[in-house]
C-alpha positions in Angstrom: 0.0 0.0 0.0 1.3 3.5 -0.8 2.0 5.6 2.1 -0.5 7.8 2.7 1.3 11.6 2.3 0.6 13.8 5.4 1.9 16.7 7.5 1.6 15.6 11.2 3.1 18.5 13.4 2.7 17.2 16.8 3.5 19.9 19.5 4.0 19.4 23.0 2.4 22.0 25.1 3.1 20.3 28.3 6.5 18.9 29.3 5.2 16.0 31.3 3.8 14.1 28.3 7.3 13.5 27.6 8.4 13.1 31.1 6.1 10.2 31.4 5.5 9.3 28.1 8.9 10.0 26.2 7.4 8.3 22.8 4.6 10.4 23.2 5.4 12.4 19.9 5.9 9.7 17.8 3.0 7.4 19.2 0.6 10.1 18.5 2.3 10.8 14.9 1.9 7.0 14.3 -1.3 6.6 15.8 -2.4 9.8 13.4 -0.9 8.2 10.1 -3.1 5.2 10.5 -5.9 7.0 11.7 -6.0 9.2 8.3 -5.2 6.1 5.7 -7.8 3.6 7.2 -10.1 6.2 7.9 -10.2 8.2 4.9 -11.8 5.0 3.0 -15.2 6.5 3.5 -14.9 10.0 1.9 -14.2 11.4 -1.1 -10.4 12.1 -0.4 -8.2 11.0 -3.4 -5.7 8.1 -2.1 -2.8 11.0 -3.1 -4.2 14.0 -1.5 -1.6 15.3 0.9 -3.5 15.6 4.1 -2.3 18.0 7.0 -3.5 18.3 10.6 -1.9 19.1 14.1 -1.6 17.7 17.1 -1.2 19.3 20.3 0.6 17.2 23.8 -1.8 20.3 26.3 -2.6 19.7 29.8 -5.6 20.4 31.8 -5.7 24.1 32.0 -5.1 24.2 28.3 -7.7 22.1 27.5 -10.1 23.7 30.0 -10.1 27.0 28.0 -10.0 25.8 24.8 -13.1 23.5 25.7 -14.9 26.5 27.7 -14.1 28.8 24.7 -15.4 26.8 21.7 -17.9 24.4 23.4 -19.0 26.2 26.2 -17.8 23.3 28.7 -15.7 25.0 31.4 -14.0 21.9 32.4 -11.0 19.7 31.0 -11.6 16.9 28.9 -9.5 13.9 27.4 -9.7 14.9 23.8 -10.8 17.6 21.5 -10.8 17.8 17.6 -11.4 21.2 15.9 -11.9 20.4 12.1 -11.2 22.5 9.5 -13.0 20.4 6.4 -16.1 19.7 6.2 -16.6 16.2 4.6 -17.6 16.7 0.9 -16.3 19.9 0.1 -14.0 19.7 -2.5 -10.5 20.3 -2.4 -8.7 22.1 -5.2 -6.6 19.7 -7.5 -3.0 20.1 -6.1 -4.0 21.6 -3.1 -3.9 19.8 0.6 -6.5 18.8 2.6 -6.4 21.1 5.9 -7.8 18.7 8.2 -7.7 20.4 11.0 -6.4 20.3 15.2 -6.5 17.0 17.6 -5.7 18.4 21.0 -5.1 16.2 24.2 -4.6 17.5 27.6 -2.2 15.1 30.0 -3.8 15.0 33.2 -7.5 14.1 32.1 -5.7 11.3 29.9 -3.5 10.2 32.3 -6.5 9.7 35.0 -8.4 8.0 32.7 -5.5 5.1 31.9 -4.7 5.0 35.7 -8.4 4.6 36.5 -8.7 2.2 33.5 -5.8 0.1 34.0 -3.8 1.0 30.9 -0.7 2.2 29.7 -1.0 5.8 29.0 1.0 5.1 25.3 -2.4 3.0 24.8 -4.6 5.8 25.7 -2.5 8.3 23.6 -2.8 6.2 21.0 -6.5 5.5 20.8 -7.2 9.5 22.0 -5.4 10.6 18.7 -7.2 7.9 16.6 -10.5 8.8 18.1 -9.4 12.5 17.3 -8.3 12.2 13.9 -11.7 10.2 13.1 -13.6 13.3 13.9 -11.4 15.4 12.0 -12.2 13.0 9.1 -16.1 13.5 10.0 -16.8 10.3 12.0 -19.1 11.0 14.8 -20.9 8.8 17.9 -24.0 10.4 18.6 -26.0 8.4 17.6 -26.0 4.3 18.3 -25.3 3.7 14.7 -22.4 5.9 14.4 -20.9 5.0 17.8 -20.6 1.2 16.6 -19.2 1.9 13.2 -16.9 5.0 14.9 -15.8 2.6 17.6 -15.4 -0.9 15.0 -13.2 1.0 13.6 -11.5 2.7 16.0 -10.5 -1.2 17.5 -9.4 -1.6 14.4 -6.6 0.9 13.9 -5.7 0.3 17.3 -5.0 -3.4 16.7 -2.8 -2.8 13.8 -1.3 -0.7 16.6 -0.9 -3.1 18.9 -3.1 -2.0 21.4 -5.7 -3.8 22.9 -9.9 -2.6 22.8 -10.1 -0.3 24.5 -14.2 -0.9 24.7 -13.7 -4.2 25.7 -15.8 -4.5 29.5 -16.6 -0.6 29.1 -20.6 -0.9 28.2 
């Protein structure tokens, strides 16, 4: 399969994702690149349309205003995706795809695998995925779009090496 051409600028906002998780740049890079090739099967994005997005390594307080700000939620949460395509629209021959942001913030994410019983490289992993699924339009508010979001969400994450995470969450 030809590699899939993307720009993946991952930024780390917060020191301790690398203090804790030291591959935590190139686990969400990988995590991304996987995310975009298996999940771009169900739009209209030609299989050489360079594709570009970022990811940012925030923590708590970060992710607090950011999530106040554009949602309205005044609280931290593990993952947010701001998209800047709306699936369908066309992109102009030649030009990239401007996906858009996957933002993570440590501390939420780091509870969650603690209370969970995970690695926190496996939550990383499966936050970006989840993120970059969004980006490309996927959504789980509904039952039927939950299932398909999350099949293939256990999916990527399996070529990743990492277990379900869904497995004994329902």
């Amino acid at each position: 399969m030809t590699e899939l051409p993307a720009v993946i600028d991952v930024t780390s906002l917060c020191a301790t994702w690398g203090r804790v998780c030291p591959a935590a740049e190139d686990l969400a890079r990988t995590a991304a690149r996987l995310a975009l090739s298996r999940g771009k099967a169900g739009f209209s994005i030609a299989q050489q349309t360079a594709i570009e997005l970022a990811i940012s390594l925030a923590d708590d307080a970060a992710q607090q205003r950011l999530n106040r700000d554009w949602r309205g939620v005044d609280r931290p949460t593990n993952v947010l995706a701001f998209p800047a395509w709306n699936p369908g629209t066309p992109i102009p021959p030649g030009a990239p795809l401007l996906l858009g942001d996957v933002v993570l913030a440590f501390e939420t994410a780091a509870r969650e695998a603690n209370e969970q019983g995970k690695p926190l490289s496996d939550h990383l992993s499966h936050l970006i995925v989840h993120g970059v699924l969004h980006l490309l339009g996927y959504d789980h508010a509904t039952e039927t779009e939950a299932v398909a979001m999350e099949s293939l969400e256990t999916s990527i994450l399996a070529s990743l090496g990492v277990p379900d995470p869904y497995c004994g969450t329902m």
